[in-house]
C-alpha positions in Angstrom: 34.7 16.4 1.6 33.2 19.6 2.8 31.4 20.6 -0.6 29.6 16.7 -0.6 28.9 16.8 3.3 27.3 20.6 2.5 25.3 19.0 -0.6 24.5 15.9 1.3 22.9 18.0 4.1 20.8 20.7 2.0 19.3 17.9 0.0 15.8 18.3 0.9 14.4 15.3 0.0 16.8 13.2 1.8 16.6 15.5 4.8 12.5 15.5 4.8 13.1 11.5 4.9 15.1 11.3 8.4 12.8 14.0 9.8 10.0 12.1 8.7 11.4 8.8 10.2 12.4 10.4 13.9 9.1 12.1 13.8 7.3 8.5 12.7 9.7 6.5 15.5 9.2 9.4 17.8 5.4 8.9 18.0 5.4 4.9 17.2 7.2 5.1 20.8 4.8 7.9 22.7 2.1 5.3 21.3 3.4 2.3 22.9 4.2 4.2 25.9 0.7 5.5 26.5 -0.9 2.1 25.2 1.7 -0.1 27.4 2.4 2.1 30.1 5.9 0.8 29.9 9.1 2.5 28.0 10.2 0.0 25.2 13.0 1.4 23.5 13.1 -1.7 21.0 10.0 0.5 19.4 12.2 3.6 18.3 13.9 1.0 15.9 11.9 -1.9 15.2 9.5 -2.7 12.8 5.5 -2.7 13.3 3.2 -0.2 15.1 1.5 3.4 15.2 2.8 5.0 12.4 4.7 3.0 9.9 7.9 3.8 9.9 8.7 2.4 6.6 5.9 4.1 4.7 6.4 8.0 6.3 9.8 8.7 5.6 9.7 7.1 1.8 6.2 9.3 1.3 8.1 12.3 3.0 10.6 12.0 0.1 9.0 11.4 -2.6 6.3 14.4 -1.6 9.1 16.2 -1.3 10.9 15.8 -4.7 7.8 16.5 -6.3 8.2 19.9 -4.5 11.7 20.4 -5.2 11.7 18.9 -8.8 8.5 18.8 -9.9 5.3 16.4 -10.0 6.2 16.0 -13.6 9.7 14.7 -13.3 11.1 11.1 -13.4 12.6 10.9 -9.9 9.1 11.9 -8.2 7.7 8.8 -10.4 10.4 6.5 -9.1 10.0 8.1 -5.7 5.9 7.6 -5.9 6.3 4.1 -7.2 8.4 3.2 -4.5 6.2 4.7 -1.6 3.4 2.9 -3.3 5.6 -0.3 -3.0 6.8 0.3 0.1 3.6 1.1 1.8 1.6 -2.2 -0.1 4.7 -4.4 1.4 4.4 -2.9 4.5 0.3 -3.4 4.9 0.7 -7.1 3.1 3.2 -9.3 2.6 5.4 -8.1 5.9 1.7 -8.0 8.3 0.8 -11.6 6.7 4.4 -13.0 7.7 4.3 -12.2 10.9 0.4 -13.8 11.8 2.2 -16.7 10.1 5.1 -16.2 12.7 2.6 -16.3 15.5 1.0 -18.7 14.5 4.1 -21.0 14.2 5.0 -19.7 17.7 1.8 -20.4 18.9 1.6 -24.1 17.5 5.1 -25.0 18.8 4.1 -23.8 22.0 1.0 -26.1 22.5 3.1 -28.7 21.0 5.6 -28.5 23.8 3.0 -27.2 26.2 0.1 -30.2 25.7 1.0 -33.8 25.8 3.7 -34.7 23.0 7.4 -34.2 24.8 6.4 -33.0 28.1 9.8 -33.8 29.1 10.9 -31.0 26.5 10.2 -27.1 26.5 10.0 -24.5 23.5 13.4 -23.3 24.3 14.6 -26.6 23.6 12.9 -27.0 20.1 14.4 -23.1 19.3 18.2 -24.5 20.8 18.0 -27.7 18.9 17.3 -25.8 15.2 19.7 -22.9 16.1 16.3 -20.7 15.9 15.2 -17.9 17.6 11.4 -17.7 18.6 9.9 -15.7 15.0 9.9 -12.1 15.3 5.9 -11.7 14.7 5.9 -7.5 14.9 6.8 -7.5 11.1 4.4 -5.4 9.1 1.5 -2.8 10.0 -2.1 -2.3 10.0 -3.7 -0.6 7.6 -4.0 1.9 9.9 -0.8 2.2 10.8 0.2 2.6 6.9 -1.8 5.4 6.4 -0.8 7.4 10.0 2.6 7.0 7.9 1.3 8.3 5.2 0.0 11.4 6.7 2.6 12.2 8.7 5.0 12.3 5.7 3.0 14.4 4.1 2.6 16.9 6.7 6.5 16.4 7.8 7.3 17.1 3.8 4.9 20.3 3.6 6.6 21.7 7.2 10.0 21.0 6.3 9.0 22.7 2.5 7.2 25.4 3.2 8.1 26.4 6.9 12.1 25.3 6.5 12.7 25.1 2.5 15.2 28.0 3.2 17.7 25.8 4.8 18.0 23.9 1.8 18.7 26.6 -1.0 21.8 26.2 -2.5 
């Protein structure tokens, strides 16, 4: 147990990756705080906002196997590849579902809210399918993507060049 937990913890890549997502969470909540003016914890862990904390700690990694392995090895192409994925899903497909979400929330609301079933409230249409109102805060902003993107890259040179040390076996 002690030699994996001491391999497990100077593994730089994986240890640039969680530095790279509690700095990412870390300033997706100071955003929302300073945005909002109201704490909401729910941001430290949830999905959406200023930066992506999907795409910063998968670019931290892979940034930082290139360093450690190489820019020519197989792992930083599987790494790269997967940022690449990671940060297209993240921009696309995830930020597309959830306008789709508000929109659905939106159009059950008027529903319930205009004439048809006045009697009747959203809650009710949410209790009667065993639904919860959509999560819409799925995916990011383009701008959001790429704030993820640069903070990996600056958490993965920092943690490299400033604490690569640590690391050596």
């Amino acid at each position: 147990m002690g030699k994996a937990f001491h391999e497990f913890v100077h593994n730089e890549p994986l240890m640039t990756a969680g530095i790279a997502w509690v700095v990412a969470a870390s300033l997706k909540f100071i955003t929302e705080l300073i945005r909002t003016r109201r704490i909401d914890w729910e941001r430290l862990v949830g999905t959406g906002g200023m930066p992506s904390t999907h795409t910063t700690p998968v670019v931290a990694c892979a940034l930082s196997l290139g360093l450690v392995a190489g820019f020519d090895s197989p792992v930083f192409a599987i790494a790269l590849i997967l940022a690449i994925v990671v940060a297209y899903d993240a921009s696309g497909i995830r930020r597309h579902a959830g306008e789709q979400a508000k929109a659905i929330n939106s159009l059950i609301q008027d529903l319930f809210g205009g004439m048809f079933h006045k009697e009747y409230k959203p809650a009710d249409f949410f209790k009667r399918w065993d639904l919860k109102e959509m999560q819409t805060l799925l995916g990011h902003e383009p701008i959001e993507v790429f704030a993820g993107v640069v903070v990996g890259i600056i958490t993965a040179l920092v943690v490299h060049f400033r604490y690569g040390y640590l690391f050596e076996q």
